[in-house]
mmCIF file of the N, C-alpha and C atoms, coordinates in Angstrom:
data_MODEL
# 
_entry.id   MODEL 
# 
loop_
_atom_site.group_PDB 
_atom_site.id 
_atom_site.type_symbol 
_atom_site.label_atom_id 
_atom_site.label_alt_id 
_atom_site.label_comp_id 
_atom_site.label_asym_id 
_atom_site.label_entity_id 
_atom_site.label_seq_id 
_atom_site.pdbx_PDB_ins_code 
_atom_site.Cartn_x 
_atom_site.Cartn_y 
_atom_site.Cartn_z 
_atom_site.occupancy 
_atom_site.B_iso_or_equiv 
_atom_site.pdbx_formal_charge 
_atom_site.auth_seq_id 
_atom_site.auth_comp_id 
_atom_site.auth_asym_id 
_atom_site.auth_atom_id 
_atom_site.pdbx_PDB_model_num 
ATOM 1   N N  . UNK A 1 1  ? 15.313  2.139   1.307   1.00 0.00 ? 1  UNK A N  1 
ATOM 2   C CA . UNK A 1 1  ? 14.047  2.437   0.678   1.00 0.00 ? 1  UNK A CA 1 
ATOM 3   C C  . UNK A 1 1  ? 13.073  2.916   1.752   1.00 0.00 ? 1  UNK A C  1 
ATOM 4   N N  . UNK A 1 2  ? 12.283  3.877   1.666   1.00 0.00 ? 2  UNK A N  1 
ATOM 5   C CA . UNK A 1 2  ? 11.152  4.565   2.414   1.00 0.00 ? 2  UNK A CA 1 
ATOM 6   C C  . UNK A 1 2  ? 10.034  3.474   2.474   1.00 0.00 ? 2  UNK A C  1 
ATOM 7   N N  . UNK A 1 3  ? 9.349   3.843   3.610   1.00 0.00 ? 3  UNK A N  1 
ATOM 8   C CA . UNK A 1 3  ? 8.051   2.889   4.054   1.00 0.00 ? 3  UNK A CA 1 
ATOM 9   C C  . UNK A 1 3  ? 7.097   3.225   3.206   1.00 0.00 ? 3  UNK A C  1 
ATOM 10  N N  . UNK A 1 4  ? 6.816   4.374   2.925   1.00 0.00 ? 4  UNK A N  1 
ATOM 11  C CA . UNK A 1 4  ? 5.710   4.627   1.686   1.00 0.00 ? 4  UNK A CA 1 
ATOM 12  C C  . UNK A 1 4  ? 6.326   3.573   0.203   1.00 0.00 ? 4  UNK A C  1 
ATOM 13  N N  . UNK A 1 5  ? 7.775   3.906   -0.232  1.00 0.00 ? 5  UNK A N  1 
ATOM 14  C CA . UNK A 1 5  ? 8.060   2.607   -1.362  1.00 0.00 ? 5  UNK A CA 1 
ATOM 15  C C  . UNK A 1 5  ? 7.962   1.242   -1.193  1.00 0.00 ? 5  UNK A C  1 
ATOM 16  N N  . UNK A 1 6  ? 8.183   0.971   -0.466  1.00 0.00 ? 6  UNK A N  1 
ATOM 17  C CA . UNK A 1 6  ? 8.259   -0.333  -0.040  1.00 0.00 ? 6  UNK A CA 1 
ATOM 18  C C  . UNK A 1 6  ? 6.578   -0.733  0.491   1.00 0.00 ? 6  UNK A C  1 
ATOM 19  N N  . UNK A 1 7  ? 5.611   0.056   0.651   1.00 0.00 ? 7  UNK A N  1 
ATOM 20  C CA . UNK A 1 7  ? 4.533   -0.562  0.532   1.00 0.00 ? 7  UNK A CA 1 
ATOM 21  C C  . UNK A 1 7  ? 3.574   -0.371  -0.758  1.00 0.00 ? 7  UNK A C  1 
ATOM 22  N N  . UNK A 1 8  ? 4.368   0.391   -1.561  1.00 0.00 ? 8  UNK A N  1 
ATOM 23  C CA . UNK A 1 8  ? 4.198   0.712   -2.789  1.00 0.00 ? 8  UNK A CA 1 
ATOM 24  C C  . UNK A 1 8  ? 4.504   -0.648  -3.553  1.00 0.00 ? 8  UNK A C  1 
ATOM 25  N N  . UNK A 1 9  ? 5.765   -1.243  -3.500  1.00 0.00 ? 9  UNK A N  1 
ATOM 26  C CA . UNK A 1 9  ? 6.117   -2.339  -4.179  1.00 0.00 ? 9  UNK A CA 1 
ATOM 27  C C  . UNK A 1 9  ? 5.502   -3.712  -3.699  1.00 0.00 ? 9  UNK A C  1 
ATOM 28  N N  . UNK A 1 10 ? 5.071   -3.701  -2.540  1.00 0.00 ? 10 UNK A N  1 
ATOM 29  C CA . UNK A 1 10 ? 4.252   -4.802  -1.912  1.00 0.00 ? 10 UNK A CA 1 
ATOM 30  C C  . UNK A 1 10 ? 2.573   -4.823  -2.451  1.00 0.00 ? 10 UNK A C  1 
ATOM 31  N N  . UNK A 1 11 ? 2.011   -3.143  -3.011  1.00 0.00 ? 11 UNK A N  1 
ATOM 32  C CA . UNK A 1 11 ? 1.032   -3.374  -3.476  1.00 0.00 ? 11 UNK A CA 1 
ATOM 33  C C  . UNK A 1 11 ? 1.397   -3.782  -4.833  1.00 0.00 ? 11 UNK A C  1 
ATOM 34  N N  . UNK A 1 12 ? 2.379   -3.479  -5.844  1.00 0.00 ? 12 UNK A N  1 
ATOM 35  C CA . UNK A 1 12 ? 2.418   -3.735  -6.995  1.00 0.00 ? 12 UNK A CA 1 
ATOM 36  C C  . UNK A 1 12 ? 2.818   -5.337  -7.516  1.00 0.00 ? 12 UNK A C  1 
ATOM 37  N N  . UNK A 1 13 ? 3.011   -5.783  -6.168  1.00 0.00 ? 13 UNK A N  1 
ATOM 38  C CA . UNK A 1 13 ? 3.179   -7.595  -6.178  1.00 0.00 ? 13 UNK A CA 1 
ATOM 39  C C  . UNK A 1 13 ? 1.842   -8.205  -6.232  1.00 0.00 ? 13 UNK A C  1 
ATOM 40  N N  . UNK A 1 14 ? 1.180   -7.686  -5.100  1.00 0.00 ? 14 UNK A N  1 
ATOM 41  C CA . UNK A 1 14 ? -0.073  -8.081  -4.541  1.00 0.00 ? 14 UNK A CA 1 
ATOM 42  C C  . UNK A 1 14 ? -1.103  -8.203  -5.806  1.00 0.00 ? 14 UNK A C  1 
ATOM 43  N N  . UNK A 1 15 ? -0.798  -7.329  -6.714  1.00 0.00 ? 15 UNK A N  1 
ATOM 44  C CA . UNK A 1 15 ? -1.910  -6.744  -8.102  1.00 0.00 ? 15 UNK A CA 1 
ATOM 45  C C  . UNK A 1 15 ? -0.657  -7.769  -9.074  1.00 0.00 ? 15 UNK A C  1 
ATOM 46  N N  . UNK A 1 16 ? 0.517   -8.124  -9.232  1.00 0.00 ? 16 UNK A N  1 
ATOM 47  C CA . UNK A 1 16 ? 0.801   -8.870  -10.374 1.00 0.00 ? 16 UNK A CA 1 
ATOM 48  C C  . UNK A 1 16 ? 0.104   -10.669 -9.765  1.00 0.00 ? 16 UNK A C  1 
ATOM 49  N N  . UNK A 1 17 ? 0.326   -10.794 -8.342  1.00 0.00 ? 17 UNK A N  1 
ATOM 50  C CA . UNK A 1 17 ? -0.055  -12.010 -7.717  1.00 0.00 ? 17 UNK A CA 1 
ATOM 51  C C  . UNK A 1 17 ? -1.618  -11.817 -7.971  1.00 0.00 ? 17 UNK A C  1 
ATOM 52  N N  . UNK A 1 18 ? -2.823  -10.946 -7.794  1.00 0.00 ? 18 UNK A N  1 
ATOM 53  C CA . UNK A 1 18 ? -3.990  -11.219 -8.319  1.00 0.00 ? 18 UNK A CA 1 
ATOM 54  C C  . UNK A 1 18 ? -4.427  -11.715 -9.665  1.00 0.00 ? 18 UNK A C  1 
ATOM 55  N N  . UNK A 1 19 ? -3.354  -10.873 -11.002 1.00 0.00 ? 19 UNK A N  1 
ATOM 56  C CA . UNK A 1 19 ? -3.547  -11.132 -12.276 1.00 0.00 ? 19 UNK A CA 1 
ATOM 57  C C  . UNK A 1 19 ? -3.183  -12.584 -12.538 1.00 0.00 ? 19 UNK A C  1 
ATOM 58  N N  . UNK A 1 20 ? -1.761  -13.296 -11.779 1.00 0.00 ? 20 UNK A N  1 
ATOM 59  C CA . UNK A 1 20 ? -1.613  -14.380 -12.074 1.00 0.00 ? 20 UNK A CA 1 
ATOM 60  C C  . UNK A 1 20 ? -2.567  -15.502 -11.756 1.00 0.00 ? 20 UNK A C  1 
ATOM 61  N N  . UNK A 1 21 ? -2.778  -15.400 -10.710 1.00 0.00 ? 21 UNK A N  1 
ATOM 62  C CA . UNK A 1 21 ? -3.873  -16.371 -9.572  1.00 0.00 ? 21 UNK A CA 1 
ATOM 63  C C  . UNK A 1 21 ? -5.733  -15.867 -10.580 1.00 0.00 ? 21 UNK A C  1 
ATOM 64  N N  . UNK A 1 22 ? -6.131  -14.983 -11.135 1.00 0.00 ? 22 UNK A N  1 
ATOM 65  C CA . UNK A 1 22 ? -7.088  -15.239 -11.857 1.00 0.00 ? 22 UNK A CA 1 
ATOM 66  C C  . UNK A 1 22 ? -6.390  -15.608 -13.030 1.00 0.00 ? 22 UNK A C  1 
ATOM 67  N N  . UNK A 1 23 ? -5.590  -15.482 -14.034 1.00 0.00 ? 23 UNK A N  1 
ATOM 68  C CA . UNK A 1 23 ? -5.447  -15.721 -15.317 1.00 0.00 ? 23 UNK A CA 1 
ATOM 69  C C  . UNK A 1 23 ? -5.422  -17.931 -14.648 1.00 0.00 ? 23 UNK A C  1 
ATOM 70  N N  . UNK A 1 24 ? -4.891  -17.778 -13.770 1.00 0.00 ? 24 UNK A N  1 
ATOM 71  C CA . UNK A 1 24 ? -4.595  -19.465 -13.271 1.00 0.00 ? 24 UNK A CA 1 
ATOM 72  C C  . UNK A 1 24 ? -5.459  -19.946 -13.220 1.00 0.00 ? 24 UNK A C  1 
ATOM 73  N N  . UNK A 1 25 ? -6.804  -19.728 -12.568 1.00 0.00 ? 25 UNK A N  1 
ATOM 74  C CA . UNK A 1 25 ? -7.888  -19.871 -11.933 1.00 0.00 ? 25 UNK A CA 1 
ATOM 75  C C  . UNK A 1 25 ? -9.588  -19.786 -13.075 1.00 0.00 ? 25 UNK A C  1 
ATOM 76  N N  . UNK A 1 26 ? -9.054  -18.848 -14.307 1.00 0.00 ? 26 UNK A N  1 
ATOM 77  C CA . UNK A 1 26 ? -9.991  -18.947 -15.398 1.00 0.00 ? 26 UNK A CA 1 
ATOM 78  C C  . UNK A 1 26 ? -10.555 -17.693 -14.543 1.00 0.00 ? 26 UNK A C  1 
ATOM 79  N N  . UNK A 1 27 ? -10.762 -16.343 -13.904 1.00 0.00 ? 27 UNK A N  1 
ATOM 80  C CA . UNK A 1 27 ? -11.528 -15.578 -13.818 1.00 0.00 ? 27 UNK A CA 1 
ATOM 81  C C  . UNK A 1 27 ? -11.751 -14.622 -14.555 1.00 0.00 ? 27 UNK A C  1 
ATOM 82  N N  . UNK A 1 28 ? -13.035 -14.424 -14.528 1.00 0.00 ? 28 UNK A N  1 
ATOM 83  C CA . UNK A 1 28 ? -13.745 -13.191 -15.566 1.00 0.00 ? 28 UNK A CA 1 
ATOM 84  C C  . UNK A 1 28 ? -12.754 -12.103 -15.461 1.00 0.00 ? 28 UNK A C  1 
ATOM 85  N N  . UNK A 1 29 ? -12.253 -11.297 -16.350 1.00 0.00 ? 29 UNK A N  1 
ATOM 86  C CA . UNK A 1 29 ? -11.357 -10.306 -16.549 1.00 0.00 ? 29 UNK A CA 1 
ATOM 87  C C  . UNK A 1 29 ? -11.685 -9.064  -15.710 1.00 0.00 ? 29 UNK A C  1 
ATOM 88  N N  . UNK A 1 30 ? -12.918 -8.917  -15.999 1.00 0.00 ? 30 UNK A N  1 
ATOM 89  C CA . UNK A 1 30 ? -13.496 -7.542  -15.046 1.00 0.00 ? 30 UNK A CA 1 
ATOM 90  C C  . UNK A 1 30 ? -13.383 -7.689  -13.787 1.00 0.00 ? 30 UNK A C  1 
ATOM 91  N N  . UNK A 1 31 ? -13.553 -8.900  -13.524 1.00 0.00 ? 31 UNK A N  1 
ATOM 92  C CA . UNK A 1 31 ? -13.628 -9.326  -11.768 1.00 0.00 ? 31 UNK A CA 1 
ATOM 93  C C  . UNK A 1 31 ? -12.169 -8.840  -11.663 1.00 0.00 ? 31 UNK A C  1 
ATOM 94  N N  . UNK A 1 32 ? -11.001 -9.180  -11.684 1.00 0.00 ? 32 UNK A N  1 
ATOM 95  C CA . UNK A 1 32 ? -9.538  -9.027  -11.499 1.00 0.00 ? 32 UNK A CA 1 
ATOM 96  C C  . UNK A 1 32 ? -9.435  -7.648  -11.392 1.00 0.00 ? 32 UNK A C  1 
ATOM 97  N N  . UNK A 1 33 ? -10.202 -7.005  -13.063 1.00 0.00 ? 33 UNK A N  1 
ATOM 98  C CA . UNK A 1 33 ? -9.708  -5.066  -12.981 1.00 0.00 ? 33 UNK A CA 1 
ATOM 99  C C  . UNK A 1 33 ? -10.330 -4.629  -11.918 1.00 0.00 ? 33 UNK A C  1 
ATOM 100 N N  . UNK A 1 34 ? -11.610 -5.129  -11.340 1.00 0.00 ? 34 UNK A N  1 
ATOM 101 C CA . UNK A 1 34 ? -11.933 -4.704  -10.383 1.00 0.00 ? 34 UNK A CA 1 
ATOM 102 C C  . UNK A 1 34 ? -10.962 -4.876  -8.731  1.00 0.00 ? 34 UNK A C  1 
ATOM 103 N N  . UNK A 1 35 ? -10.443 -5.895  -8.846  1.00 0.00 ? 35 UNK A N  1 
ATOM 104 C CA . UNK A 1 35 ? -9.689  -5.978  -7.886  1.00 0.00 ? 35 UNK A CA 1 
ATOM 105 C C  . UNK A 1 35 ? -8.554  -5.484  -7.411  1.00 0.00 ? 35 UNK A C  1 
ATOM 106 N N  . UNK A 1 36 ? -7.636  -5.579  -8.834  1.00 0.00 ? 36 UNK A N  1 
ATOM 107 C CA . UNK A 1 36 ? -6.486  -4.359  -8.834  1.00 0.00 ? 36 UNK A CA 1 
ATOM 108 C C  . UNK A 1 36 ? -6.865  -3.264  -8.902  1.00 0.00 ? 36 UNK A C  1 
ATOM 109 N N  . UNK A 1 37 ? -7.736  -2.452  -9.116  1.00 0.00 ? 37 UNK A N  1 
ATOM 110 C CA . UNK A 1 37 ? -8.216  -1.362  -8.938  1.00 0.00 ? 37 UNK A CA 1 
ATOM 111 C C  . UNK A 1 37 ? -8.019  -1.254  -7.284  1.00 0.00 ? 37 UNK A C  1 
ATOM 112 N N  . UNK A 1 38 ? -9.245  -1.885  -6.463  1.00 0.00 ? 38 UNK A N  1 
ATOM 113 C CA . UNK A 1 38 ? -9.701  -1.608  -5.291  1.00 0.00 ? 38 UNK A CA 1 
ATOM 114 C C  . UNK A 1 38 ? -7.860  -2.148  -4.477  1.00 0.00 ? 38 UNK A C  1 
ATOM 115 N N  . UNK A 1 39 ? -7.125  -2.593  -4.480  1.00 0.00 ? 39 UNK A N  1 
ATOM 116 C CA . UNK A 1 39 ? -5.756  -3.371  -4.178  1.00 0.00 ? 39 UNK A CA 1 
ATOM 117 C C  . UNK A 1 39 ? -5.571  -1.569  -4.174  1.00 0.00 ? 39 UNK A C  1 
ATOM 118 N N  . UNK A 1 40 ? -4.788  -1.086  -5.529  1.00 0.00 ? 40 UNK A N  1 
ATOM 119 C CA . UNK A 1 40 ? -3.954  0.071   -5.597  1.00 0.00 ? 40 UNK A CA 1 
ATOM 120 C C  . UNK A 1 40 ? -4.646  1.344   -5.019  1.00 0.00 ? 40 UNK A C  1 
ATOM 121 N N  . UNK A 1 41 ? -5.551  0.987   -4.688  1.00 0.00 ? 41 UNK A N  1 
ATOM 122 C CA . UNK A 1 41 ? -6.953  2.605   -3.736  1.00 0.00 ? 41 UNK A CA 1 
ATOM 123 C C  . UNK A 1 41 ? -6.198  2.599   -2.509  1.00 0.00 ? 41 UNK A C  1 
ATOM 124 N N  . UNK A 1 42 ? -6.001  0.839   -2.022  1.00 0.00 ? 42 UNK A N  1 
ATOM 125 C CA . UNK A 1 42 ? -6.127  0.266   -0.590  1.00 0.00 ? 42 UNK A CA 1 
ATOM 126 C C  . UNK A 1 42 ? -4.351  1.003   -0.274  1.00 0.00 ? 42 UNK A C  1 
ATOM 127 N N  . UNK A 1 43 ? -3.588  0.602   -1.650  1.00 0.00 ? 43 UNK A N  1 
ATOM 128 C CA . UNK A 1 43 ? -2.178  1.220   -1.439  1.00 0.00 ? 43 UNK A CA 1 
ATOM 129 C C  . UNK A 1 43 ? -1.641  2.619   -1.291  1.00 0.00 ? 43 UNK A C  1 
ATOM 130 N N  . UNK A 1 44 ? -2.487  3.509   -2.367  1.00 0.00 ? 44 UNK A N  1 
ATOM 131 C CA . UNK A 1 44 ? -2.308  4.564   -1.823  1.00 0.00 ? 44 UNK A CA 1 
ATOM 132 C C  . UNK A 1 44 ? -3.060  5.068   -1.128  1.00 0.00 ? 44 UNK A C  1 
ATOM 133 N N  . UNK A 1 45 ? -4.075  4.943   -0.167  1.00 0.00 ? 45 UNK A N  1 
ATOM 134 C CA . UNK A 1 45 ? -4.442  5.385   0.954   1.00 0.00 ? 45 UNK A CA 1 
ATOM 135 C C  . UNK A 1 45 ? -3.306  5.270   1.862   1.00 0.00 ? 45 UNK A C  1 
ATOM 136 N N  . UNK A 1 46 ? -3.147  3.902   2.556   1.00 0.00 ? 46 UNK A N  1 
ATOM 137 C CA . UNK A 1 46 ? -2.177  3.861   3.012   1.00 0.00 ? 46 UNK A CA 1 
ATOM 138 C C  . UNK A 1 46 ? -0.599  4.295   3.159   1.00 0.00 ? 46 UNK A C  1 
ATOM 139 N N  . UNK A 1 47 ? -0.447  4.584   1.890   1.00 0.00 ? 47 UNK A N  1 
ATOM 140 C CA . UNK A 1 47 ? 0.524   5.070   1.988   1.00 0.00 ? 47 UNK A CA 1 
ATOM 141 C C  . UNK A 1 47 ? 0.620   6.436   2.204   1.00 0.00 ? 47 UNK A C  1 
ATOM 142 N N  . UNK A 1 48 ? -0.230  7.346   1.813   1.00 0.00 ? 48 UNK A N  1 
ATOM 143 C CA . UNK A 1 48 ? -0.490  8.516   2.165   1.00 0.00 ? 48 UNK A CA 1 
ATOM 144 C C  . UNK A 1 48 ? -0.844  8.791   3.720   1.00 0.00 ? 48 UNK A C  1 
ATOM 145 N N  . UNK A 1 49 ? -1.927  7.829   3.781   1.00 0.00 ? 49 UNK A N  1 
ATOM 146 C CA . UNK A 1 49 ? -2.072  7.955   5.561   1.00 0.00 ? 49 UNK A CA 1 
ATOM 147 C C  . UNK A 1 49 ? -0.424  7.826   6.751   1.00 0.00 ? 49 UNK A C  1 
ATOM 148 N N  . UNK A 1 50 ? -0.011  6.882   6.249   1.00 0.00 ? 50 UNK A N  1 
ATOM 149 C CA . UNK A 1 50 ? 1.542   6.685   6.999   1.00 0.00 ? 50 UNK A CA 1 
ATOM 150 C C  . UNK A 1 50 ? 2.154   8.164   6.464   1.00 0.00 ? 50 UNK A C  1 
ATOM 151 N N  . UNK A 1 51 ? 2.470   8.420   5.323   1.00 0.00 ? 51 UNK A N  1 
ATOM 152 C CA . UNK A 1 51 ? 3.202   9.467   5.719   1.00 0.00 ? 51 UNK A CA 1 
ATOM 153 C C  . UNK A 1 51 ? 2.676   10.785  6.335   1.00 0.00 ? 51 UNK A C  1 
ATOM 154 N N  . UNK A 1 52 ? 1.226   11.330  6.050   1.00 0.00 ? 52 UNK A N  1 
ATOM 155 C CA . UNK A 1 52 ? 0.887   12.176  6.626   1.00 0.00 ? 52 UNK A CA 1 
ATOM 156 C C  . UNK A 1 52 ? 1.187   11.950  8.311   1.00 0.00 ? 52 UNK A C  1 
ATOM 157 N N  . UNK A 1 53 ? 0.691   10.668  8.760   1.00 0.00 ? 53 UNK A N  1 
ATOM 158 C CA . UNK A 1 53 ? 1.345   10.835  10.523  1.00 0.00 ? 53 UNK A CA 1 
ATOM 159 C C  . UNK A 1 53 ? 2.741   10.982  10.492  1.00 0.00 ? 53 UNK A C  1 
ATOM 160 N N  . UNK A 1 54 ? 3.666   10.899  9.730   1.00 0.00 ? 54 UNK A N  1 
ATOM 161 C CA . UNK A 1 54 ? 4.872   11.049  10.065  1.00 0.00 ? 54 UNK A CA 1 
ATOM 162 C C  . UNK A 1 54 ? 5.050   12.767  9.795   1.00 0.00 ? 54 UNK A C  1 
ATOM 163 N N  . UNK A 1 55 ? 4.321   13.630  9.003   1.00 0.00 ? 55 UNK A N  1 
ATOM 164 C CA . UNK A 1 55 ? 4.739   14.878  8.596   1.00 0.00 ? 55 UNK A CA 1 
ATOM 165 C C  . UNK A 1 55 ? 3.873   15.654  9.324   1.00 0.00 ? 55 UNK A C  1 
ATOM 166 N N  . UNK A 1 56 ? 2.606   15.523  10.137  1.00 0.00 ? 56 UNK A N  1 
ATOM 167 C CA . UNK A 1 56 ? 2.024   16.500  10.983  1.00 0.00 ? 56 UNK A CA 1 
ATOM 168 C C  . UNK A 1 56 ? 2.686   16.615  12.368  1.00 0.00 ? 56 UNK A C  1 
ATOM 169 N N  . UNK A 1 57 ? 3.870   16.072  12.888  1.00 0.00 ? 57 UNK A N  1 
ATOM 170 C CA . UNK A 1 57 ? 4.359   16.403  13.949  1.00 0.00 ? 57 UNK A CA 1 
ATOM 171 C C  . UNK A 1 57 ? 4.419   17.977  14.455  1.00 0.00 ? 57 UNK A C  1 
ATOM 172 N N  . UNK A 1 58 ? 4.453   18.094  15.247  1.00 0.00 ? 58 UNK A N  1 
ATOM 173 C CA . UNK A 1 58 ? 4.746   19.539  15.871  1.00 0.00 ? 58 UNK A CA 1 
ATOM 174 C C  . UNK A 1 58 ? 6.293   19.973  15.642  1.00 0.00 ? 58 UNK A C  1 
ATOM 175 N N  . UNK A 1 59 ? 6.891   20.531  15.123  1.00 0.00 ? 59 UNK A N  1 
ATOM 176 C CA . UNK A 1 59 ? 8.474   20.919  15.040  1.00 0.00 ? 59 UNK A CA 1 
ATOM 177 C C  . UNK A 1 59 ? 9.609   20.068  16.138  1.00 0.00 ? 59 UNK A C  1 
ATOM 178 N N  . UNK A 1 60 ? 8.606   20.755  17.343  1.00 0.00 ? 60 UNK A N  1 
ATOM 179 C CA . UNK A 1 60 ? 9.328   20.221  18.828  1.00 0.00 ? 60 UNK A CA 1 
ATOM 180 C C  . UNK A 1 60 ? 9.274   19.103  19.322  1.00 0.00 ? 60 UNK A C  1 
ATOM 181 N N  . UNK A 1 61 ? 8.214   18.245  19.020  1.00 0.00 ? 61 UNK A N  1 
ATOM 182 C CA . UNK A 1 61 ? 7.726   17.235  19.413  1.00 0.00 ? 61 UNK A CA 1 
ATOM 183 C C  . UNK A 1 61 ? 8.931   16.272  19.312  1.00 0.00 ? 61 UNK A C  1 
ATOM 184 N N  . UNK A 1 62 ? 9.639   14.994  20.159  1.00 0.00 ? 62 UNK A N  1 
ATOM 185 C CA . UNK A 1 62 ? 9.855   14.169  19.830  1.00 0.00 ? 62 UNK A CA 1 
ATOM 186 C C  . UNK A 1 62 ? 9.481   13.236  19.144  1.00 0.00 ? 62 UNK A C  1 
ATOM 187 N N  . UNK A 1 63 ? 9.813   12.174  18.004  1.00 0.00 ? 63 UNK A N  1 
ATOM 188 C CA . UNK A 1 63 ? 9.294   10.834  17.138  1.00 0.00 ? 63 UNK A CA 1 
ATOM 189 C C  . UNK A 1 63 ? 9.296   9.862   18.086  1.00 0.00 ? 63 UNK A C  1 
ATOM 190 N N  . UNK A 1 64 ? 10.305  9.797   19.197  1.00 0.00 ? 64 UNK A N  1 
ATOM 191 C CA . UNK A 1 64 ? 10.254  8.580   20.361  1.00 0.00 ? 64 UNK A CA 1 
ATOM 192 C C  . UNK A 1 64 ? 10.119  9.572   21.822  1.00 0.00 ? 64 UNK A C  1 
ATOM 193 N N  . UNK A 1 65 ? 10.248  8.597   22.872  1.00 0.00 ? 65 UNK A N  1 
ATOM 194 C CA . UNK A 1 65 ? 10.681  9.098   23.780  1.00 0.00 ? 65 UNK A CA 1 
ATOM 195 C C  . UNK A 1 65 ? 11.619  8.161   23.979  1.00 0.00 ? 65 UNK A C  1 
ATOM 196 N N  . UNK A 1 66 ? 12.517  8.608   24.890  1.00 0.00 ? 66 UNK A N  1 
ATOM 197 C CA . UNK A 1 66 ? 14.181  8.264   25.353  1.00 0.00 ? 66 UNK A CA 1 
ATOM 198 C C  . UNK A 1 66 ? 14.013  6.960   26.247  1.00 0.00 ? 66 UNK A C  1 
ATOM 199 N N  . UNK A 1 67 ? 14.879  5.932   25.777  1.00 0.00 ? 67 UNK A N  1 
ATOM 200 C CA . UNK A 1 67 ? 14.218  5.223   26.603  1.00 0.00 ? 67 UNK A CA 1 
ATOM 201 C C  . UNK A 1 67 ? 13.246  3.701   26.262  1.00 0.00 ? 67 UNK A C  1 
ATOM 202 N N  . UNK A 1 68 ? 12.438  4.042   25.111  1.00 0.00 ? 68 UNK A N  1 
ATOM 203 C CA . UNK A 1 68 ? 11.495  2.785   24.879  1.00 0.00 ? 68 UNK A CA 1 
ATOM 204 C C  . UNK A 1 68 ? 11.577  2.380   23.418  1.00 0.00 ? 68 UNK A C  1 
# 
């Protein structure tokens, strides 16, 4: 699985673990949509940000250097 999916599925835990932990907890409903909202912004930023550094490389450029 790719690092963009796999932090894809870590946000979509993170947002079922918020709904459970307020439905547990008695919180106002809006408070939660607001949260999974701002959760899945936080996911795909990120995930977009990681892959864009992986796809603006230069052609030539090495991903490592040899060695470390």
């Amino acid at each position: 699985m790719s690092r963009s999916g796999i932090l894809m599925l870590g946000t979509v835990a993170a947002i079922a673990a918020l709904f459970a932990l307020g439905s547990a907890l008695g919180w106002p409903t809006p408070s939660v949509l607001g949260g999974a909202v701002a959760l899945l912004l936080l996911g795909v930023v990120l995930a977009v940000t990681r892959l864009r550094r992986r796809t603006d490389r230069p052609a030539g450029s090495p991903g490592r250097l040899p060695g470390r």
